[in-house]
C-alpha positions as CSV (number, residue, x, y, z in Angstrom):
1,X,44.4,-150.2,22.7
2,X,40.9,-150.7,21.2
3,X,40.8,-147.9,18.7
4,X,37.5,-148.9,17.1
5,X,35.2,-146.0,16.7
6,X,38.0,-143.6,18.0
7,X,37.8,-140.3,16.1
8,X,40.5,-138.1,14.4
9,X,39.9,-134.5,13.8
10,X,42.2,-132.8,10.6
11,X,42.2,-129.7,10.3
12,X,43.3,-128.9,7.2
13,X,43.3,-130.6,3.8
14,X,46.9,-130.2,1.6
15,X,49.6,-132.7,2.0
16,X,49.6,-132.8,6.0
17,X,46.2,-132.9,6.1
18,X,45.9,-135.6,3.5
19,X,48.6,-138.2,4.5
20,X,47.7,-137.6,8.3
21,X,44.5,-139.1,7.5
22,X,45.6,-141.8,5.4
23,X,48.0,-142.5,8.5
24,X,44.8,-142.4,10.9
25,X,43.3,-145.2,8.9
26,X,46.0,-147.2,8.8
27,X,46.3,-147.0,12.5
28,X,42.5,-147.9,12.8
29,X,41.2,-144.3,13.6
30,X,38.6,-142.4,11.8
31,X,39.6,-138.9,10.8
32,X,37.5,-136.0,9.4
33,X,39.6,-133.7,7.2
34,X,38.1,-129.9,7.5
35,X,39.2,-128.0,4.5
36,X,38.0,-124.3,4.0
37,X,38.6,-124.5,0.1
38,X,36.2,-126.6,-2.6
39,X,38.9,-129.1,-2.9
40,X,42.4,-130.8,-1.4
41,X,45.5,-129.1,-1.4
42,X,46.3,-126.3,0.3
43,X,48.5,-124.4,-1.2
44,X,48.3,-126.8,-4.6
45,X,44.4,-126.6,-4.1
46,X,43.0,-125.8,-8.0
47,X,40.0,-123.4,-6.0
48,X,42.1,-121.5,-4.3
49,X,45.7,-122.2,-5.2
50,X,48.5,-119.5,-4.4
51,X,50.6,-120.8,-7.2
52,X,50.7,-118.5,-10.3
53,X,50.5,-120.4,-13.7
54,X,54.0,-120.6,-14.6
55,X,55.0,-121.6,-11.2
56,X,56.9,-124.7,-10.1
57,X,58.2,-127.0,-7.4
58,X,61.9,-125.3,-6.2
59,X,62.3,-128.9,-5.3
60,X,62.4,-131.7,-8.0
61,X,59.3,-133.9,-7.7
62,X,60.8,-136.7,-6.3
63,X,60.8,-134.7,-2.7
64,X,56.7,-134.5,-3.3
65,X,55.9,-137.6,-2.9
66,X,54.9,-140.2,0.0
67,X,56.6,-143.3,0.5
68,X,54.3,-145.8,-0.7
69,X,52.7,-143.8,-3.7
70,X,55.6,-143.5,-6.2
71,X,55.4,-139.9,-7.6
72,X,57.3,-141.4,-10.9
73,X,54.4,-143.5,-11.5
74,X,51.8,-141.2,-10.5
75,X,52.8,-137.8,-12.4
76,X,52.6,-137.3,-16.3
77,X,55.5,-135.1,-17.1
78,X,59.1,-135.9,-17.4
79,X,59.8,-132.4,-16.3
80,X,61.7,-132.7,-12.8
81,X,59.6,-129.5,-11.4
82,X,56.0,-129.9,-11.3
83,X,53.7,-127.4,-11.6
84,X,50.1,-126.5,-9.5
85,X,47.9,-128.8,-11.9
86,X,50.8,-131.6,-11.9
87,X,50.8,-131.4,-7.8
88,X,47.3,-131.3,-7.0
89,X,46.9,-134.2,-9.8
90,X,49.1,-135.9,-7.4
91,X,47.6,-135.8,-4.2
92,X,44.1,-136.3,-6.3
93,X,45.3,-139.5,-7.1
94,X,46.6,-140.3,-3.7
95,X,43.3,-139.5,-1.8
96,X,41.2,-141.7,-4.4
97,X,43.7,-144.6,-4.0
98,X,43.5,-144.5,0.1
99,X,40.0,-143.7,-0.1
100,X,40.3,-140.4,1.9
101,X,37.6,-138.2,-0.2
102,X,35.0,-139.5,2.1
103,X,36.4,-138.4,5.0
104,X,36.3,-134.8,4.0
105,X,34.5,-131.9,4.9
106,X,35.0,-129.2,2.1
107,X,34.4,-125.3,2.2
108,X,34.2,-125.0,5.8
109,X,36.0,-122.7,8.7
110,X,37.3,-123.5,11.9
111,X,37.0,-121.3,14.4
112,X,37.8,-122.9,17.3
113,X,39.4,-126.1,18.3
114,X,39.6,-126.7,22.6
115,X,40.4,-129.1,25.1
116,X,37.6,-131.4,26.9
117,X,38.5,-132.0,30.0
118,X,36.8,-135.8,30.8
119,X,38.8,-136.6,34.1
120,X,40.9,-133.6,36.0
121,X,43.2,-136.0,37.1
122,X,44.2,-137.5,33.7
123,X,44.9,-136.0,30.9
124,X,45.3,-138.9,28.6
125,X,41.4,-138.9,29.0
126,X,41.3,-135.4,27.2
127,X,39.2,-134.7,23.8
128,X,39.1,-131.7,21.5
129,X,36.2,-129.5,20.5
130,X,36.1,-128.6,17.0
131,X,33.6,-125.5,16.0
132,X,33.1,-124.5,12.4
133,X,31.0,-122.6,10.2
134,X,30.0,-124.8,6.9
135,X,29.8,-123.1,3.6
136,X,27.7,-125.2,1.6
137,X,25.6,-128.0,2.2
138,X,28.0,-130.6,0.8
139,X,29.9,-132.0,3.4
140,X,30.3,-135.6,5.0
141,X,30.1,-134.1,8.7
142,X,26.7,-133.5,8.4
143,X,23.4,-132.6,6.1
144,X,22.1,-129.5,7.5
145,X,21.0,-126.7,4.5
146,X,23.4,-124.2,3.9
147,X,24.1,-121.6,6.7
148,X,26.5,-119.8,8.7
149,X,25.8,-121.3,12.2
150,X,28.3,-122.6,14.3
151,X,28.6,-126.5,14.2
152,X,30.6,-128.4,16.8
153,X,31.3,-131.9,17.1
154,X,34.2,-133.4,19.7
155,X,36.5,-135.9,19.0
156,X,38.9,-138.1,20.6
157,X,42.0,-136.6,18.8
158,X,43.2,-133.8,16.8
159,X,45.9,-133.1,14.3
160,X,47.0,-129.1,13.1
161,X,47.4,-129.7,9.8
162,X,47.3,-126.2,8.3
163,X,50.5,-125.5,7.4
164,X,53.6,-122.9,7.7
165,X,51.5,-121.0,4.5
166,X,48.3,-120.2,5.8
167,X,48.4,-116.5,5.8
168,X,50.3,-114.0,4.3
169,X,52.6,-111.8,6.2
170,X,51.2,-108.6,7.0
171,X,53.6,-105.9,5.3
172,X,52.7,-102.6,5.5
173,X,51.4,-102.4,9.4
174,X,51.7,-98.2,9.7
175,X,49.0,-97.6,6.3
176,X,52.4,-96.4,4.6
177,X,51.0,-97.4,1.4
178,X,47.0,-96.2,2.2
179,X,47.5,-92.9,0.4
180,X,49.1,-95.3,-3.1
181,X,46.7,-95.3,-5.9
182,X,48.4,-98.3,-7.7
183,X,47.4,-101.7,-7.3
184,X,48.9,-103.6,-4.3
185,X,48.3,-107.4,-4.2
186,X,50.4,-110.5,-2.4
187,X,52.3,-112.8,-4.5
188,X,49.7,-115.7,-3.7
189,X,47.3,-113.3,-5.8
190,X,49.7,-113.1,-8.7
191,X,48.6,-115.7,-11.4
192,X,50.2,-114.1,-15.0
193,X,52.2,-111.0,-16.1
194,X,49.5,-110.8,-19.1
195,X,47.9,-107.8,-17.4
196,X,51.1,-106.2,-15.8
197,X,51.9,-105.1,-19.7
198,X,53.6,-101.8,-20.4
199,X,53.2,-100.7,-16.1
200,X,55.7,-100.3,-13.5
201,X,55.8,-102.6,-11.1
202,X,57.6,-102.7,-7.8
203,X,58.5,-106.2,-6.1
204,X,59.1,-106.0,-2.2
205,X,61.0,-108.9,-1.4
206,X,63.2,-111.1,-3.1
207,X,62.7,-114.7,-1.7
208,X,62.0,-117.3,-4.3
209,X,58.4,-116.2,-5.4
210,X,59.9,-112.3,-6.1
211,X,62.7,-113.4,-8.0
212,X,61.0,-115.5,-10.1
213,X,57.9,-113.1,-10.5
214,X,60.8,-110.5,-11.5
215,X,61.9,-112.3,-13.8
216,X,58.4,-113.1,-15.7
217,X,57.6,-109.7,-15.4
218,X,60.6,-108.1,-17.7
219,X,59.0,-109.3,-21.1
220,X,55.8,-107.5,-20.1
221,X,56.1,-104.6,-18.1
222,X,57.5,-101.4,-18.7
223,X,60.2,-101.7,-15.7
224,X,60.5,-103.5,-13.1
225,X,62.0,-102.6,-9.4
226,X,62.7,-105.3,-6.4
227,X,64.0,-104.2,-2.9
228,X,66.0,-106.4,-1.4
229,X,66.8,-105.8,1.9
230,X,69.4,-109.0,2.3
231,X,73.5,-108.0,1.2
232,X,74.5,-111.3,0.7
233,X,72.7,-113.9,-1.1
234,X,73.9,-117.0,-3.4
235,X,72.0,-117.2,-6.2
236,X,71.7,-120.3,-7.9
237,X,69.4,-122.0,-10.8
238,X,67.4,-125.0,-10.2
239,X,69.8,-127.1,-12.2
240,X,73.7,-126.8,-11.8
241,X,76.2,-127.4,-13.4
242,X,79.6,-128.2,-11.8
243,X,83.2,-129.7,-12.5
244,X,83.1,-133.1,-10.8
245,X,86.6,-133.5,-8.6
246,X,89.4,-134.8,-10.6
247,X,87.7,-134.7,-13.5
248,X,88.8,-132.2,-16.8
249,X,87.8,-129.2,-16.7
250,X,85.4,-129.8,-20.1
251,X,83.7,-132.5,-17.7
252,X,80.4,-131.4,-15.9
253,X,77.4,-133.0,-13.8
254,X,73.9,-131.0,-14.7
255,X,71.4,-131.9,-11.8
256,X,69.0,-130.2,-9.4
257,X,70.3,-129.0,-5.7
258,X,68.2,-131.1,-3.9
259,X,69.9,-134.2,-5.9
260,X,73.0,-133.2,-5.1
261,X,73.0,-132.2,-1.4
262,X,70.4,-134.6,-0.1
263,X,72.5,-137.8,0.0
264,X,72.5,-139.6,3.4
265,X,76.2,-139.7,3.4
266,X,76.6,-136.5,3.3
267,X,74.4,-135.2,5.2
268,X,76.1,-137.7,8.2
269,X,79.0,-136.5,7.4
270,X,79.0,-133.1,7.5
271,X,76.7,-132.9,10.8
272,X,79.7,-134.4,12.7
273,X,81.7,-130.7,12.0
274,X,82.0,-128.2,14.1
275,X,79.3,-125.4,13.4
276,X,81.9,-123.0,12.0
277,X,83.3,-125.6,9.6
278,X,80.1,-126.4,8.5
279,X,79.3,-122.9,7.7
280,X,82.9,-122.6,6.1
281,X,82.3,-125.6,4.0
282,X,78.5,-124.9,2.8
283,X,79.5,-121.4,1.7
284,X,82.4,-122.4,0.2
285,X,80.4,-125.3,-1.7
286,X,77.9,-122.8,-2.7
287,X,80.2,-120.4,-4.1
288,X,81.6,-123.4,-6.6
289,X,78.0,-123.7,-7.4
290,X,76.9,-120.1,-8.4
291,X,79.5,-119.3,-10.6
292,X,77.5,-116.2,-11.4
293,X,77.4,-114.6,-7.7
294,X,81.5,-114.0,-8.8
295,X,80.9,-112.4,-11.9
296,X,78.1,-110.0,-11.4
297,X,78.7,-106.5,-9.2
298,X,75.3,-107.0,-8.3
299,X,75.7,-110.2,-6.1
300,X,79.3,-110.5,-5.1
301,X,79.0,-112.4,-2.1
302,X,81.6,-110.5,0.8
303,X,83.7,-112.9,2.0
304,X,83.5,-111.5,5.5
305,X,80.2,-112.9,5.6
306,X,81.8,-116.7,5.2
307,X,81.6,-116.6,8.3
308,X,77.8,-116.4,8.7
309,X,75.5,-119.4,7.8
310,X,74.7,-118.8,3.8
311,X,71.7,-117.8,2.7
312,X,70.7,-119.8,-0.5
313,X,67.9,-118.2,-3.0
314,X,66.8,-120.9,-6.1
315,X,66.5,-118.1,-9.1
316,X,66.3,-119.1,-12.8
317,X,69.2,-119.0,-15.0
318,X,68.1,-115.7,-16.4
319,X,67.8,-113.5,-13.1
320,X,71.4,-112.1,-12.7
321,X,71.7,-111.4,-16.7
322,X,68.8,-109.2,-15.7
323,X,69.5,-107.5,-13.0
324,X,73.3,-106.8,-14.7
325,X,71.9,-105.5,-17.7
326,X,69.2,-103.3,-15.9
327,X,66.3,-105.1,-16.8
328,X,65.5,-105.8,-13.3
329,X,66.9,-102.4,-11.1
330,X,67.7,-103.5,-7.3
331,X,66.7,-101.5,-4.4
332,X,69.0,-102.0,-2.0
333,X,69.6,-100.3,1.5
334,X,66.0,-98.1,0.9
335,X,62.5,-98.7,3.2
336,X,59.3,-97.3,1.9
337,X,59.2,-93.9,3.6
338,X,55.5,-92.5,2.1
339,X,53.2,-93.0,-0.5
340,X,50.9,-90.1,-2.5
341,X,49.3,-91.2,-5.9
342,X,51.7,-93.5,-7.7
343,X,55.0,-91.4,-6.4
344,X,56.7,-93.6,-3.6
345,X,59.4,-92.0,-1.4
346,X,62.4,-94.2,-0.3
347,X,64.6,-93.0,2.6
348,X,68.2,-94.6,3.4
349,X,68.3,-96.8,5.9
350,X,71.0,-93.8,7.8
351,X,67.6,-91.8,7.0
352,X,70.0,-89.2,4.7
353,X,69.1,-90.0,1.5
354,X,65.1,-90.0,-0.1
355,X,64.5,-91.3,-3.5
356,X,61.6,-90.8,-5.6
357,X,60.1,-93.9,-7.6
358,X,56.7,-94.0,-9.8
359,X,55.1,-97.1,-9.7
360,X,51.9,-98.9,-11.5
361,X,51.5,-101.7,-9.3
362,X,53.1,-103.3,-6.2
363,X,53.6,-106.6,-5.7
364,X,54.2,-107.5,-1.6
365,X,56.4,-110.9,-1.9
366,X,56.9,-111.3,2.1
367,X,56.0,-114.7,2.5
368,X,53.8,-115.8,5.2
369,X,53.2,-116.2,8.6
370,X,51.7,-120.1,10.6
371,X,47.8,-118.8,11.4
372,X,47.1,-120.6,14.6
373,X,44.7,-118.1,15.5
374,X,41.8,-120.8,15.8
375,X,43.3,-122.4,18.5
376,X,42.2,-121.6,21.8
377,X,44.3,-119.7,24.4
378,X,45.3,-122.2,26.1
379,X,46.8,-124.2,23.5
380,X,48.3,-121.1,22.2
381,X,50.4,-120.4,25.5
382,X,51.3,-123.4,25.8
383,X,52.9,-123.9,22.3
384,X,54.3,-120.3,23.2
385,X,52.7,-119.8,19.9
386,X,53.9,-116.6,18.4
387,X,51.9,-115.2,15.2
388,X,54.9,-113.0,13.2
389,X,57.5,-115.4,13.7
390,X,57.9,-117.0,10.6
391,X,61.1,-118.5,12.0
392,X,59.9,-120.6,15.0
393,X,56.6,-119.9,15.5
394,X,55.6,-122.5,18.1
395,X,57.7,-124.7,20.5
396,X,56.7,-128.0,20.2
397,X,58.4,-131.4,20.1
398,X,60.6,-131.9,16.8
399,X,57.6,-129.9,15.5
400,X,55.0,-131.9,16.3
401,X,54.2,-132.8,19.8
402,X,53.3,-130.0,22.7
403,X,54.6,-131.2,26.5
404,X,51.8,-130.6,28.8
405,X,49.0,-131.7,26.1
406,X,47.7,-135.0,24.8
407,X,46.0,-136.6,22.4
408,X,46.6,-133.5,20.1
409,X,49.6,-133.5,17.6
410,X,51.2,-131.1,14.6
411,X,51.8,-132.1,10.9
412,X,53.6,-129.8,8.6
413,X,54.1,-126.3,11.0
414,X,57.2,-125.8,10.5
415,X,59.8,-124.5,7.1
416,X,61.3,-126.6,5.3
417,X,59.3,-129.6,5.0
418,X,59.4,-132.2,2.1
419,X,56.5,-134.5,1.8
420,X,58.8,-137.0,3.6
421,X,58.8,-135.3,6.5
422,X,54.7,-134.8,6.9
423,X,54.2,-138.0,6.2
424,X,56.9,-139.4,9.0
425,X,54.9,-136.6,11.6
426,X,51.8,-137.8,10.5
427,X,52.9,-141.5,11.1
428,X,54.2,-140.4,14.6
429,X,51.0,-139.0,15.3
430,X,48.7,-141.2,14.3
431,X,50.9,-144.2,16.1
432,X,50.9,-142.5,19.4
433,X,47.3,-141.8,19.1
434,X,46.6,-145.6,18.5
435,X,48.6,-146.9,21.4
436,X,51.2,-148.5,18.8
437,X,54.0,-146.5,20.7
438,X,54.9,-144.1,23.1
439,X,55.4,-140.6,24.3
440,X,58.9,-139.9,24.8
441,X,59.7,-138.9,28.2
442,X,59.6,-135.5,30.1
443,X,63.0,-135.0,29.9
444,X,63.5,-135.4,26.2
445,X,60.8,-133.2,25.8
446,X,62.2,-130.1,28.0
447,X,65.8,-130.9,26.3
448,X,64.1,-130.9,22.7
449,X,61.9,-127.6,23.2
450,X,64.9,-125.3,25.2
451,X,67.0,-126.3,22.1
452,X,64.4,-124.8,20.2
453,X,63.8,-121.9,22.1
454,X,67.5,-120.9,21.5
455,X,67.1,-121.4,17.9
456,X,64.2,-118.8,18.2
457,X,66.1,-116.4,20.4
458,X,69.4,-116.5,18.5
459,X,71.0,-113.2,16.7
460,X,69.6,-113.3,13.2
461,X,73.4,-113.4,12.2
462,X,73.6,-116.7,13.5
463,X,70.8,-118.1,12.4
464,X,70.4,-120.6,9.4
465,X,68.1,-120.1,6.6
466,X,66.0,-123.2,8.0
467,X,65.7,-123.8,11.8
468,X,66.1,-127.4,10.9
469,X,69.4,-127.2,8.4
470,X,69.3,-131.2,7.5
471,X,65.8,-132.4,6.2
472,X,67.6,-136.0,5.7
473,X,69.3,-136.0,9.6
474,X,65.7,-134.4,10.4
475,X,63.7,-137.3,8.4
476,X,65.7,-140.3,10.3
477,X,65.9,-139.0,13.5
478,X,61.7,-138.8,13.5
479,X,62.0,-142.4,11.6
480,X,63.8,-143.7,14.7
481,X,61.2,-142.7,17.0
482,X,58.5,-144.4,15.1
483,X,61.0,-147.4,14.6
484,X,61.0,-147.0,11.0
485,X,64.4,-145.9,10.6
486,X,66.5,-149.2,8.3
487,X,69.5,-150.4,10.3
488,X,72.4,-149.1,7.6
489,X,75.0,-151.1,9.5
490,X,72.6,-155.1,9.3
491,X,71.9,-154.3,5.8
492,X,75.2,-153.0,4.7
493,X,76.3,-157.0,5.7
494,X,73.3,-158.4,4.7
495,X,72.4,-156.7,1.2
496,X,74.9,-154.1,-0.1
497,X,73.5,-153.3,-3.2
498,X,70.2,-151.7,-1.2
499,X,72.8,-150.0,1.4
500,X,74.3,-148.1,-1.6
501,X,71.0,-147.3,-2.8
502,X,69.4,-146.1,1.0
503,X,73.4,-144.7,2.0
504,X,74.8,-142.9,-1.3
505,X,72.0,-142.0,-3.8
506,X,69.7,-139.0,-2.9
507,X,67.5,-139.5,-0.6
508,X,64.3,-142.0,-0.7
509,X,61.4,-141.8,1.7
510,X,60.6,-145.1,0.4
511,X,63.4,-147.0,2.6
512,X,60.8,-145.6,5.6
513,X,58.5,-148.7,4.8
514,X,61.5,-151.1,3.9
515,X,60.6,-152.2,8.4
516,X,58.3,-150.9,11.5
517,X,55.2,-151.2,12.0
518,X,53.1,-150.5,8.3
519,X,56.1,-151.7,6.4
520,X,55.5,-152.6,2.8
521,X,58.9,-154.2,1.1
522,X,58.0,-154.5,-2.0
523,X,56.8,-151.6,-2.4
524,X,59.3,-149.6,-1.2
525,X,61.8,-151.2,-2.8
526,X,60.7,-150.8,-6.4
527,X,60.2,-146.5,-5.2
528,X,64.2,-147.2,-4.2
529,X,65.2,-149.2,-7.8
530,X,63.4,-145.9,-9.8
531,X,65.2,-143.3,-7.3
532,X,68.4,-144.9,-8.0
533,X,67.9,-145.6,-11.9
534,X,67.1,-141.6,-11.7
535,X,70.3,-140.9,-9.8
536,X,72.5,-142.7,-11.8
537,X,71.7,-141.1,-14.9
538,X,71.3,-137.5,-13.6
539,X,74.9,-138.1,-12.4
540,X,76.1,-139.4,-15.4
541,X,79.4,-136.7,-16.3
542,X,78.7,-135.2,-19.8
543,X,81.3,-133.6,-21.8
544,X,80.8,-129.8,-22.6
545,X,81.4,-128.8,-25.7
């Protein structure tokens, strides 16, 4: 396929946005980022940024990074958690070294993106509208002065870009809390607890931003409440500490989560058990790891519930200290009932019990909801697109491709993903766009998009904490259809040194450009040698004293 002058539209500019259009070049398209903020990255953008100051990564850094940029090289700190500054510094340096800046149009909305229909009979043939409105007059789309008309422009293709965190979930629906005379913000307007001194604040939620803004908040305000509204929760710090297996007892391992349970080995191995063993084993795992869910009345997990896929929440070391020793008071089993003035009534949820609460300030930490609300209607029914599911909100295949649409594709809708995984979506993309490989067929499509259609309908009970439980089986099986996935069993023969490296350290997006098309060896080797030097030494048993 000639894809010489063949356009890309983006919309968004974080991480999706910004690797999809690196891909686009490498493919030989031209893409156009639109990004409504003053500068790149989304959610790590410094103009608009939903991180608070002290926030960081609940990953370690090495699962923010692409695989031929080497986020060791490329970030300052030795910390293993980067913060808002430390990420967007990242991707800064990652869009000057592609030369993407260019292709960006800043401070702009979309309002609409919508098929072109160029031949009724063939859809291949299709192109996409794009309208926007431009807020300033400094964009590389076009010169006009500044104004609030609609632009349009169509384009061959488009990538959604925009992420799973584009909105936040709308909380209070009934105008419970219209009559409170607090203040009431979202956790993406939290920045600092510097002006939360001496009040009473009430958390609603505690996912990782609430548990973590809990926390900050006890050595400034005057008390602090959370409702929780899950029973069973493990709870576990962003570095553990466990008893290797037949090891002493004095013998531990400190090292992040992610180190420890994204190993390709593993990962294979355990996706070969039965669903209840896996659930069996995970739990029990977890329960080794948070040695404080066993010792604290306040989290004991109920061992009925082993039974039920766990539900994991990344908390610092200080949380349950806190909440044992009343710092942090837990609402659990209460829903907001009314609000008058700064009293808030809680009623049971049997409805035969009210409490009374007075509260300063509220802060709504009920994560967000995918905003595809600029897309038109028909792409919307056709991606069975569904606004308040935070879960599954469109069906699409292995998140990225819609059946009975072309030359449109998705990067980054959907939980769970590390940078990995938008860069192998936005490779997929970008290489079917191009002509460098294929659809896959029908029938892999209907199997792919009922399977996740069950995942959205399934009892909540039954449900995992991420539709996609693997992000390493998740990674490959995406690699393989762009034929970027290594073959383990060649190189386990042929070089077994790198097959220890790609098969029993943590996982390296790196070994996604060791073959395929865009490979780059040496590259990704070196990214494999620091991984692996960083493995080694993070799993180095210490002695504790």
């Amino acid at each position: 396929m000639n894809n010489k002058d063949k356009t890309v539209a983006i919309i968004g500019g974080g991480p999706s946005g910004l690797v999809s259009a690196k891909s686009s070049i490498e493919c030989g398209l031209l893409p156009t980022i639109f990004e409504k903020n003053l500068d790149i990255g989304g959610t790590w953008s410094n103009s608009n940024t939903k991180a608070w100051n002290s926030m960081k990564t609940n990953v370690t850094k090495y699962f923010c990074g692409f695989s031929d940029f080497s986020i060791e090289d490329n970030t300052d700190e030795n910390s293993l958690f980067l913060n808002q500054p430390q990420v967007f510094n990242y991707l800064y340096k990652y869009a000057e070294h592609f030369n993407l800046l260019k292709h960006i149009n800043y401070n702009c909305t979309v309002l609409n993106v919508s098929r072109v229909i160029i031949d009724e009979k063939d859809k291949n043939k299709d192109k996409w509208k794009i309208q926007w409105i431009n807020n300033n007059n400094n964009n590389n789309v076009n010169n006009n002065e500044m104004d609030q008309s609609i632009q349009e422009k169509i384009f061959d293709y488009v990538i959604i870009a925009t992420g799973v965190n584009s909105k936040e979930m709308t909380f209070d629906k009934m105008g419970i809390l219209n009559n409170f005379k607090g203040g009431i913000i979202h956790s993406k307007d939290y920045k600092s607890p510097d002006s939360y001194k001496d009040k009473r604040v009430l958390i609603i939620g505690n996912s990782f931003s609430g548990s973590q803004i809990a926390t900050e908040l006890t050595k400034y305000a005057s008390s602090v409440h959370q409702i929780v509204r899950r029973k069973n929760q493990w709870i576990i710090p962003e570095v553990v500490n466990y008893n290797p297996p037949n090891t002493p007892p004095s013998v531990e391992i400190n090292a992040p989560l992610d180190i420890l349970f994204y190993i390709r080995k593993q990962s294979y191995e355990t996706s070969k058990l039965p669903r209840d063993q896996f659930i069996q084993l995970s739990n029990n795992i977890l329960k080794q790891l948070s040695k404080n869910n066993l010792n604290s009345d306040n989290f004991k997990y109920d061992s009925n519930d082993f039974n039920n896929p766990p539900y994991l929440l990344l908390a610092g070391n200080e949380y349950i200290p806190l909440v044992d020793n009343g710092k942090i008071k837990l609402i659990r089993n209460f829903n907001i009932y009314s609000a008058n003035g700064n009293e808030i009534t809680m009623i049971s949820n049997d409805n035969n019990t009210q409490e009374k609460h007075h509260f300063d300030e509220i802060i709504l930490s009920t994560g967000y909801e995918t905003d595809l609300s600029f897309l038109d209607k028909e792409i919307q029914d056709e991606i069975k697109y569904i606004k308040n599911d935070s879960y599954v909100s469109c069906l699409l295949y292995k998140n990225v491709f819609p059946k009975n649409l072309k030359n449109i594709g998705f990067v980054g809708i959907a939980t769970q993903l590390f940078f990995s995984l938008m860069e192998l979506m936005a490779r997929w993309v970008t290489m079917v766009f191009s002509g460098v490989i294929n659809l896959p067929s029908y029938k892999e499509f209907d199997d792919e998009i009922n399977r996740q259609l069950e995942i959205r309908n399934s009892d909540i009970k039954n449900k995992f904490q991420f539709p996609y439980i693997d992000p390493v089986i998740h990674s490959d099986e995406i690699a393989k259809e762009i034929g970027c996935l290594p073959n383990f069993e060649e190189i386990k023969l042929n070089n077994p040194e790198l097959y220890d490296i790609l098969w029993n350290s943590f996982f390296c997006n790196a070994g996604f450009r060791l073959n395929g098309p865009f490979s780059n060896v040496t590259t990704a080797k070196k990214i494999l040698n620091q991984y692996n030097n960083i493995f080694k030494k993070i799993m180095q048993p210490k002695l504790n004293n």
